[in-house]
N, CA, C and O of each residue as an XYZ file, in Angstrom:
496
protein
N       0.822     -1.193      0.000
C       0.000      0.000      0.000
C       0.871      1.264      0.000
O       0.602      2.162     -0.798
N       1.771      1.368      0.744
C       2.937      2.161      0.939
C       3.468      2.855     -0.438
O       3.455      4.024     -0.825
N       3.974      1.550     -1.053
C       4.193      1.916     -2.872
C       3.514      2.259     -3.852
O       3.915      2.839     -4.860
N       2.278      1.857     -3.558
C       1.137      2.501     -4.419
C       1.233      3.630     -4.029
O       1.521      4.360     -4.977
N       1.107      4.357     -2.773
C       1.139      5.844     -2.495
C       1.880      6.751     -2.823
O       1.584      7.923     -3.058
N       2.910      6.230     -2.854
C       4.465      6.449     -3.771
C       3.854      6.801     -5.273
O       3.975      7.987     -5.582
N       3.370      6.150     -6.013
C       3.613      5.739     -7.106
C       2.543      6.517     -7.602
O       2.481      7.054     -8.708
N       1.635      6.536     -6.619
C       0.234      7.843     -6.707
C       0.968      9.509     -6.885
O       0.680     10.366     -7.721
N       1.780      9.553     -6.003
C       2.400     11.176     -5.268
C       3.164     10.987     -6.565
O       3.083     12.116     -7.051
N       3.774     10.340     -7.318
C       4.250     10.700     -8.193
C       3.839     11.386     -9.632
O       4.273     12.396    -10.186
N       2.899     10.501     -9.988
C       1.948     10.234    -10.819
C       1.180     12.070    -10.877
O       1.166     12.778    -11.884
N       0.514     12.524     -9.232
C       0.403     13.380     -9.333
C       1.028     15.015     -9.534
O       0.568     16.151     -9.655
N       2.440     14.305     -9.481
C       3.449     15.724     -9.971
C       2.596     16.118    -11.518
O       2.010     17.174    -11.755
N       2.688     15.362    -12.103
C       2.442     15.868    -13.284
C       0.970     15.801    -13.868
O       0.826     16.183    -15.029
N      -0.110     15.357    -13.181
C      -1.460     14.721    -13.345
C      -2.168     15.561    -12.396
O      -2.823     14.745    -11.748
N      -2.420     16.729    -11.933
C      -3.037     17.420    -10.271
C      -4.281     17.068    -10.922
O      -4.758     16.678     -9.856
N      -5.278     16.853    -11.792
C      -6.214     16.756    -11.511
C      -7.074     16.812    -10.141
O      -7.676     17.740     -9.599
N      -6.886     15.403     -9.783
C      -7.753     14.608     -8.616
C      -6.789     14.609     -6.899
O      -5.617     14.239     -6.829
N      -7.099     14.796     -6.433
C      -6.451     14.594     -5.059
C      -6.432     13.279     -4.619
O      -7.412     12.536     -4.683
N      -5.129     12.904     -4.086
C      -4.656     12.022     -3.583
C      -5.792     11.383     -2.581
O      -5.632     10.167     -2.471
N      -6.499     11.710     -2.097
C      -7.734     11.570     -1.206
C      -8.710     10.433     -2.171
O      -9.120      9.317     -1.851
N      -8.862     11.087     -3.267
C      -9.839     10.008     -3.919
C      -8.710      9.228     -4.534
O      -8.450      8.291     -3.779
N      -8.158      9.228     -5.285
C      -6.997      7.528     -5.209
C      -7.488      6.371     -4.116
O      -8.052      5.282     -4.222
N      -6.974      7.187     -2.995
C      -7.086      6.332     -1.826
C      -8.370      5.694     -1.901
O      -8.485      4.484     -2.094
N      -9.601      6.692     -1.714
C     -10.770      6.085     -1.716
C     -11.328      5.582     -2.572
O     -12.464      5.185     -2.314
N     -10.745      5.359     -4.071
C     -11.059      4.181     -4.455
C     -10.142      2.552     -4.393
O     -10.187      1.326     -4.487
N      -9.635      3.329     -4.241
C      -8.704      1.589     -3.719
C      -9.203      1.148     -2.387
O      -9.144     -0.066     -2.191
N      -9.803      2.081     -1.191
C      -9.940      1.614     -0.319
C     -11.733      0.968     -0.284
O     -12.044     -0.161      0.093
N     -12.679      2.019     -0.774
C     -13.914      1.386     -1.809
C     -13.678     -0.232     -2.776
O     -14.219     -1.307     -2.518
N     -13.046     -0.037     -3.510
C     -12.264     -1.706     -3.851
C     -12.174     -2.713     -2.849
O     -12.868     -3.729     -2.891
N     -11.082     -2.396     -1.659
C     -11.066     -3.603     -1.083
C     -11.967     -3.732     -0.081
O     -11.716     -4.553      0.802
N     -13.305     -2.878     -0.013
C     -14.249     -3.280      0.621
C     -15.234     -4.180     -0.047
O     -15.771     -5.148      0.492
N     -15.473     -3.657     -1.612
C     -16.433     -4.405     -1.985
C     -15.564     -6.280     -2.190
O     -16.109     -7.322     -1.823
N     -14.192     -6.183     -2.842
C     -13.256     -7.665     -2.567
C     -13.913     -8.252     -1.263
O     -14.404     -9.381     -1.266
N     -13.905     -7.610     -0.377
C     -13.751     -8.276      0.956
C     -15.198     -8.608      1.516
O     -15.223     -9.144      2.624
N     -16.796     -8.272      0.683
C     -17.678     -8.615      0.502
C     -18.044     -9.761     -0.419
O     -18.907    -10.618     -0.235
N     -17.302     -9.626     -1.346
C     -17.544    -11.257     -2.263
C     -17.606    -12.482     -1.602
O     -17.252    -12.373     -0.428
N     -17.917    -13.574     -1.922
C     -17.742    -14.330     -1.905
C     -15.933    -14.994     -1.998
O     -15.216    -15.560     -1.173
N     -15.785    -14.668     -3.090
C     -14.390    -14.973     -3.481
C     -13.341    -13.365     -4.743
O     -13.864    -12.504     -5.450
N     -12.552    -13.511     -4.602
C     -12.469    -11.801     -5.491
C     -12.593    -12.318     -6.654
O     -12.594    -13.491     -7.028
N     -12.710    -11.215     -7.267
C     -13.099    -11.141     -8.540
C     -13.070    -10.391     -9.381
O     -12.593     -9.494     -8.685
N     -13.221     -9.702    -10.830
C     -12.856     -8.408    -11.635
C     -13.956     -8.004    -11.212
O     -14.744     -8.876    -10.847
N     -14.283     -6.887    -11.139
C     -15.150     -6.098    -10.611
C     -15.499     -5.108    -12.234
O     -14.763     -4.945    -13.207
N     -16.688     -4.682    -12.012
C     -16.921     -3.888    -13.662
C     -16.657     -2.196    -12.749
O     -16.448     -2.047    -11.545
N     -16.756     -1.192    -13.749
C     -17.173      0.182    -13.170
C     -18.262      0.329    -12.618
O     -18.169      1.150    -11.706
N     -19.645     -0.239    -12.787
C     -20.670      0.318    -12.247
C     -21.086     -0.324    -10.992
O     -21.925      0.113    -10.204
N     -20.169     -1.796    -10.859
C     -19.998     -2.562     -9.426
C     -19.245     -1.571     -8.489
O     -19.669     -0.970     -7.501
N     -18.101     -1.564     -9.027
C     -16.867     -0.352     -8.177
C     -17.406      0.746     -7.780
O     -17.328      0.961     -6.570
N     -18.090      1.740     -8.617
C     -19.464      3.151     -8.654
C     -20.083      3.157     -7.339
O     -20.026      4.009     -6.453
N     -21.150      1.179     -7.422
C     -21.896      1.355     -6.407
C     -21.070      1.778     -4.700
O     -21.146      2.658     -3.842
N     -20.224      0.364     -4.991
C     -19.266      0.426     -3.848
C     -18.614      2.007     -3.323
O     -18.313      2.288     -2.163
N     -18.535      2.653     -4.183
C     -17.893      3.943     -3.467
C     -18.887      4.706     -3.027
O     -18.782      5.509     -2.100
N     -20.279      4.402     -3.925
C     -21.430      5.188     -3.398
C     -22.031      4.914     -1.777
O     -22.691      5.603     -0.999
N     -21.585      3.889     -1.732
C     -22.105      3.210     -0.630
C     -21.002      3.299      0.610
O     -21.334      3.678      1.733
N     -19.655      2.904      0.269
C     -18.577      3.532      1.150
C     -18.539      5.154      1.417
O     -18.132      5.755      2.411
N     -19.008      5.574      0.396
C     -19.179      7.222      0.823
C     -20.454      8.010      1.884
O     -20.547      8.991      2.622
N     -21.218      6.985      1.451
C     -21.934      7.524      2.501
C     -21.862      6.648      4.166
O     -22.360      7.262      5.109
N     -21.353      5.496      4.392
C     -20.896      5.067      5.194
C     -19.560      6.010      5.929
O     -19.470      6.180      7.145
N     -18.607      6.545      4.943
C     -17.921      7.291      5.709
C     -17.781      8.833      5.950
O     -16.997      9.329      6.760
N     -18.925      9.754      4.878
C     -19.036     11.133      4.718
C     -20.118     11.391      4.955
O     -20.243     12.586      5.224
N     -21.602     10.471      5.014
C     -22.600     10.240      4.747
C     -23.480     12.235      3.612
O     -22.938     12.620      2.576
N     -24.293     12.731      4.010
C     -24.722     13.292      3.162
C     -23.549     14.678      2.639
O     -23.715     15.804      2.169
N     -22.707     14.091      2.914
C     -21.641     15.321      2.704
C     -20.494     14.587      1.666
O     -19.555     15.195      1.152
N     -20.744     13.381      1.513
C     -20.192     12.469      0.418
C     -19.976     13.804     -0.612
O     -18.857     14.312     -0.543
N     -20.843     14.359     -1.466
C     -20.728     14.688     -2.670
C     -19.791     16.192     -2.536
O     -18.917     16.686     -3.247
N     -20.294     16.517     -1.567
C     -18.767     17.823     -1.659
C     -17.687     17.335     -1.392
O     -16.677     17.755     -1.958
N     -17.625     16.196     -0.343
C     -15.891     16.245      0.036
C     -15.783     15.535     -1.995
O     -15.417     16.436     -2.750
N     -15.918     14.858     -2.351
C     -15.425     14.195     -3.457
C     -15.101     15.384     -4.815
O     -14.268     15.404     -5.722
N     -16.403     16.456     -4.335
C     -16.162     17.604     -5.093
C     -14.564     18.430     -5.211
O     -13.910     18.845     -6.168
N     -14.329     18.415     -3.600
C     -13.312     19.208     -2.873
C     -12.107     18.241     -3.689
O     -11.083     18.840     -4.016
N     -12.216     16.703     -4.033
C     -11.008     15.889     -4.306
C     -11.205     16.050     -6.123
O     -10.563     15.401     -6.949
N     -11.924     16.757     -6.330
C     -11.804     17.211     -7.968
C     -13.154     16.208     -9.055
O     -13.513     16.252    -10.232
N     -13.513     15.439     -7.903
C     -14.738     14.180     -8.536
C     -16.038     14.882     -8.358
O     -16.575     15.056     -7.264
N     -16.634     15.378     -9.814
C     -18.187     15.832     -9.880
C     -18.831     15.122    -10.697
O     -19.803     15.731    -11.145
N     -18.666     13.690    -11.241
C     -19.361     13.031    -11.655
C     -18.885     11.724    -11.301
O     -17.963     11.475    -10.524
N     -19.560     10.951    -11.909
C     -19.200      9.063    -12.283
C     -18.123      8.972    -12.887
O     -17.058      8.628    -12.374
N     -18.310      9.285    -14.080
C     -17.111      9.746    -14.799
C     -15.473     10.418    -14.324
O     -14.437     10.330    -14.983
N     -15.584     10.805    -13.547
C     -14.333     11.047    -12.826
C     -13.755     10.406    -12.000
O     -12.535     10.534    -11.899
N     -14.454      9.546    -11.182
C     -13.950      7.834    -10.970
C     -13.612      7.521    -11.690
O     -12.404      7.588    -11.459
N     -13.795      6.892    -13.188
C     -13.352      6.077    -14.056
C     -11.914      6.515    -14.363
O     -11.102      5.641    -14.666
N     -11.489      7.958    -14.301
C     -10.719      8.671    -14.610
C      -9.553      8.375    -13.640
O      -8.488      7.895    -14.029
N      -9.762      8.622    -12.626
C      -9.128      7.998    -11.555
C      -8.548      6.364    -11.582
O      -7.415      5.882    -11.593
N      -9.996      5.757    -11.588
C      -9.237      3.948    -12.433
C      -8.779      3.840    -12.916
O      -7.817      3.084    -12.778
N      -9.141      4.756    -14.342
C      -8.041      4.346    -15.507
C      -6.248      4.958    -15.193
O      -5.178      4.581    -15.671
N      -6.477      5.683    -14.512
C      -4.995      6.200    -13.847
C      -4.241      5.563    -12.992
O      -3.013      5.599    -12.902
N      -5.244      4.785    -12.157
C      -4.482      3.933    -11.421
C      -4.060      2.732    -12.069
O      -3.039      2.085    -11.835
N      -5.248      2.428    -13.182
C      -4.401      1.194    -13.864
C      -2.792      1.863    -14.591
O      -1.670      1.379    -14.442
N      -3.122      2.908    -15.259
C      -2.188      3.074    -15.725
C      -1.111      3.072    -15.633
O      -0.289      2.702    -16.471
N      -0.787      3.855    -13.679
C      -0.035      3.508    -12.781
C       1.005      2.093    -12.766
O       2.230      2.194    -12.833
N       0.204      0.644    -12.657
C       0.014     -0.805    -12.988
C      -0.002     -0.919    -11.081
O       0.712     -1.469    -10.242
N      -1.222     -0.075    -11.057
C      -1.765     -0.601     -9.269
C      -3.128     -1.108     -9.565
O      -3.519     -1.890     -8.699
N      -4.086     -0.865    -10.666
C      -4.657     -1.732    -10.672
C      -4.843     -1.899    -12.186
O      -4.315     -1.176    -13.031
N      -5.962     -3.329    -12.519
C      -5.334     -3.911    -13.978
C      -6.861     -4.080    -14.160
O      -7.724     -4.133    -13.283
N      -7.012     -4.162    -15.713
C      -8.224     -3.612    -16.082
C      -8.408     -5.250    -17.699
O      -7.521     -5.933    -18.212
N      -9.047     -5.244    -17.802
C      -9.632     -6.452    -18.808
C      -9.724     -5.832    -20.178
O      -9.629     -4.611    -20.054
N      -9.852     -6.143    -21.268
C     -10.060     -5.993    -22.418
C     -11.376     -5.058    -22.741
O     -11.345     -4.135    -23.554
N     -12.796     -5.523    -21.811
C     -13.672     -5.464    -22.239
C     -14.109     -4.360    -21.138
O     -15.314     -4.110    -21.144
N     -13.067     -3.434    -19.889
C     -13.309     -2.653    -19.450
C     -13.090     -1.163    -19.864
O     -11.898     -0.954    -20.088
N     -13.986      0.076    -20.054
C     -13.823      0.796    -21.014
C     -14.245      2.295    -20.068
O     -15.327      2.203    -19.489
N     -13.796      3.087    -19.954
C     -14.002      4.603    -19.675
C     -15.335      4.740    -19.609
O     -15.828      5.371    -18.674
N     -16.127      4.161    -20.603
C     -17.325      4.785    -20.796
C     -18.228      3.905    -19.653
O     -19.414      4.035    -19.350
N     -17.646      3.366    -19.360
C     -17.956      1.920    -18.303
C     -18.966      2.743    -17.275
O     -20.085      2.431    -16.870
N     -18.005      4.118    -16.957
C     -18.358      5.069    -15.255
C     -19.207      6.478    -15.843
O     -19.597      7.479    -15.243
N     -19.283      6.139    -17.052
C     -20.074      7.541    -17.441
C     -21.803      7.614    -17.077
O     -22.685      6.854    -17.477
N     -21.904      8.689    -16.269
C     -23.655      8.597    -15.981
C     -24.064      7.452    -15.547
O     -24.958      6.826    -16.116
N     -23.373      6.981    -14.340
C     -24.020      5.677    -13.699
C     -25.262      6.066    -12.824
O     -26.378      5.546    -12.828
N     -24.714      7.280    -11.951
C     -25.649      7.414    -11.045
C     -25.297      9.433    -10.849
O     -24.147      9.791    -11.105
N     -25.973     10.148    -10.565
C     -26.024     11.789    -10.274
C     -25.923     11.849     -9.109
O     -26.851     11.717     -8.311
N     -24.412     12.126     -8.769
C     -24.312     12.050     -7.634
C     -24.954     13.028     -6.573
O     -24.496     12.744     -5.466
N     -25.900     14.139     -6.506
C     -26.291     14.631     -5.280
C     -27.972     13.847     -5.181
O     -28.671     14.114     -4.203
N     -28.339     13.176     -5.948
C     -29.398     12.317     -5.984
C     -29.346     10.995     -5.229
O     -30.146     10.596     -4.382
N     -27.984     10.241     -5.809
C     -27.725      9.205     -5.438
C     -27.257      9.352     -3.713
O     -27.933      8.708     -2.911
N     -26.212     10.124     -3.238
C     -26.265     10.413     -2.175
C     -27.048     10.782     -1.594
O     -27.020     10.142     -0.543
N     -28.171     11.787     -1.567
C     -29.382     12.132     -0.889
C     -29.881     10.918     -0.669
O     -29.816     10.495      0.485
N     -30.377     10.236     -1.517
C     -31.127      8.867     -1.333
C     -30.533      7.854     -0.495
O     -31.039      7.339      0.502
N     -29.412      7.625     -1.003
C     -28.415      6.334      0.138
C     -28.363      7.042      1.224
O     -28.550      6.231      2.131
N     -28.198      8.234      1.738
C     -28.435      8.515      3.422
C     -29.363      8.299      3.719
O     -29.492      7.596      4.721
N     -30.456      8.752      3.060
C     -31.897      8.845      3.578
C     -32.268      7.054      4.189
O     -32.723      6.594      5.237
N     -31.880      6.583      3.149
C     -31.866      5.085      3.196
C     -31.317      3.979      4.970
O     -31.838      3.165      5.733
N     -29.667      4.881      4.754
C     -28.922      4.268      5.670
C     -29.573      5.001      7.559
O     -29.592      4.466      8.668
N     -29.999      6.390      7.074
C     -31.016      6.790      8.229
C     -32.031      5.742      8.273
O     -31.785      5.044      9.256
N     -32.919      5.374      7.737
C     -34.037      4.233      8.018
C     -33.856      3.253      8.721
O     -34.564      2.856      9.646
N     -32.789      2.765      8.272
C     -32.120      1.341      8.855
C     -32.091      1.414     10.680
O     -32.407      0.525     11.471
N     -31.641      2.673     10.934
C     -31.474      3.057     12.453
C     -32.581      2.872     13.156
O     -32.598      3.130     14.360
């Protein structure tokens, strides 16, 4: 994990897009949904999507969509952006049949967050 972070801080000398913050949180979104499977597995974008949607409001809950704002992420699409960077990196590895357009308009994020809190409030 250490070297990936490395390899992130580097990456971002020349890439500022996205903040080091969302890197993390999708790798760390990743090995939550891994660690929910059954057994691991390739995961698609709109599996990974849910998972961060759902880790985000577990850990920001209705404030998910600004902090991600604050890390440069205002859509779906900017996850993917992030994936595809980290694959690019070779921290994470991506299939033939996985594609950019994979994370485009999965879900709107101040909708999708409004709703998954509202949701994870019920449960209580």
């Amino acid at each position: 994990m250490e070297e990936d972070i490395l390899k992130i801080r580097k990456y971002l000398k020349e890439h500022p897009q996205y903040h080091l913050e969302a890197y993390q949180f999708v790798l760390e979104s990743l090995r939550v949904l891994i660690k929910e499977l059954n057994s691991p597995r390739h995961v698609s974008g709109p599996e990974l999507l849910n998972a961060i949607k759902s880790h985000g409001i577990d850990v920001y809950g209705f404030l998910a969509p600004k902090v991600f704002e604050h890390w440069g992420i205002n859509e779906t699409l900017d996850f993917g952006y992030v994936v595809f960077n980290l694959v690019e990196m070779g921290i994470l590895r991506k299939t033939d049949k996985d594609n950019l357009e994979d994370f485009r308009n999965v879900f709107a994020f101040e909708t999708a967050f409004r709703q998954g809190f509202q949701q994870s409030l019920e449960q209580y």
